[in-house]
Residue, then its C-alpha position, 0 to 999 in steps of 0.5 A: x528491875x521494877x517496872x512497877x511505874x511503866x504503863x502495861x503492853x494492853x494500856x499502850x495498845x488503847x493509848x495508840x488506837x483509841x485516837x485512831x478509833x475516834x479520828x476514823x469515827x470522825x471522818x466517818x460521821x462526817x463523810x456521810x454527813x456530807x453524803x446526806x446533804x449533797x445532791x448526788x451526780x458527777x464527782x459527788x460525794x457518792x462518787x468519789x465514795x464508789x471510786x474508792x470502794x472500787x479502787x480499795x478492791x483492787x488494792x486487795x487483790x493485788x495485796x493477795x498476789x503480793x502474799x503468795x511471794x515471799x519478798x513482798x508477803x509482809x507488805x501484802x498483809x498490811x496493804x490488804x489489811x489497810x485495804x480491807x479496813x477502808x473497804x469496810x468503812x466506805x461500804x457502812x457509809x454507803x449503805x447508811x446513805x442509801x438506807x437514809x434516802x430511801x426512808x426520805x423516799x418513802x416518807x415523801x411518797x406518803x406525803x405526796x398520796x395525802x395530796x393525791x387523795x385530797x386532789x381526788x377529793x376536789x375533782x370528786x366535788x368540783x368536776x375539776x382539779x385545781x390549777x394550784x395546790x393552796x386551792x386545796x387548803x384546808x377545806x382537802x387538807x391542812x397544809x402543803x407537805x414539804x418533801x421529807x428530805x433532812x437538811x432541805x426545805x423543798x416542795x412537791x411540783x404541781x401542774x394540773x388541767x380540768x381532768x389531769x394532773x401531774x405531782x412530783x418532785x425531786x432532790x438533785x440527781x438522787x430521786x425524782x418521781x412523779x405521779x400522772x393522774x391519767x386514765x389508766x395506771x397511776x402510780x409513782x414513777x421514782x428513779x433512781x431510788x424506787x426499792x422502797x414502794x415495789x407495789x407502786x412505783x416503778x423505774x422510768 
C-alpha cells in the first residue's frame, strides 16, 4: 500500500500542537499585558492569577492520589499534566510581572533621588525648600520626572514646608513609597514592592 501522499506521524504531531503552542502563547502575552496595566488589589488580574496557581496545585495533588489507584491512573496523568502545564504558565507571568515592577520601582526611586538631590540643593541655597516642585526648574534641575511605569503618565506627590519635605508616589495598590525629609534617617518607605533598593528602602 503506498502511503507515499500520506503526511508522517511527526508532521501531524506539529500540525496539531503548533496552533495550540501559538494560541498558549498568545493567551500568555496577553495575560501578562493585562497584569502589567492594571493596578493590582482585590479580584485584580494578579489575583485571579494566584488563585489559579493555588487551585492548579491542588488539582496536582489530587491527580497524584488519582495515580496510585488503579481505575482512575489514566485520568490522573492527564489532569496532572494539564495541571503541571498551567502551573508552569501562571508562575512564568507572574514572575515576569513581578520582575517588570520591580525594575519601574527601581527606576522611578532613581528619578525621585534626582529630585531630592535638586531639593537638597535649593535649601542649601535658599534656607528653605520649595512649596512646589517647578520651583526647581531649571536653575536644580531640567525638568520634573514622570514616574517610570510603562503604559501610565503619573507623577511624583510633593508637600514641602521651610525645613521638611515629604516626596512619594504611588500606582494603585501595586507600590507606594515616600521619602520624608526629617531630622533623622531619610529614606524610601515602598510597600509592597521593596526588594529592589534593601539599602534604603524598607517596608512600612
Amino acid at each position: 500500500m503506498d502511503n507515499h501522499g500520506e503526511p508522517s506521524r511527526f508532521v501531524q504531531i506539529v500540525l496539531i500542537f503548533l496552533p495550540l503552542g501559538m494560541l498558549l502563547a498568545g493567551l500568555w502575552m496577553t495575560v501578562l499585558y493585562a497584569d502589567l496595566t492594571t493596578n493590582r488589589g482585590l479580584f485584580s488580574v494578579r489575583f485571579f492569577v494566584h488563585g489559579l496557581i493555588i487551585l492548579s496545585t491542588c488539582s496536582c495533588v489530587i491527580a497524584g492520589i488519582m495515580c496510585i489507584i488503579p481505575s482512575s491512573r489514566i485520568m490522573g496523568m492527564r489532569l496532572f499534566l494539564t495541571s503541571c502545564i498551567l502551573i508552569g504558565f501562571l508562575t512564568s507571568e507572574s514572575y515576569l510581572a513581578d520582575r517588570r515592577w520591580e525594575t519601574w520601582t527601581q527606576a522611578t526611586l532613581s528619578e525621585g533621588d534626582r529630585l531630592i538631590d535638586a531639593l537638597h540643593s535649593y535649601y542649601a541655597e535658599r534656607g528653605h525648600y520649595p512649596d512646589e516642585l517647578l520651583r526647581l526648574v531649571p536653575d536644580y534641575i531640567n525638568r520634573i520626572p514622570e514616574l517610570q511605569f510603562k503604559y501610565r503618565i503619573l507623577g511624583f506627590d510633593y508637600s514641602g514646608g521651610r525645613d521638611t519635605f515629604i516626596l512619594s508616589f504611588s500606582v494603585g495598590n501595586a507600590v507606594n513609597c515616600s521619602y520624608r525629609q526629617t531630622t533623622g534617617d531619610d529614606v524610601w518607605e515602598c510597600t509592597p514592592v521593596c526588594r529592589v533598593r534593601k539599602e534604603n528602602c524598607r517596608f512600612h
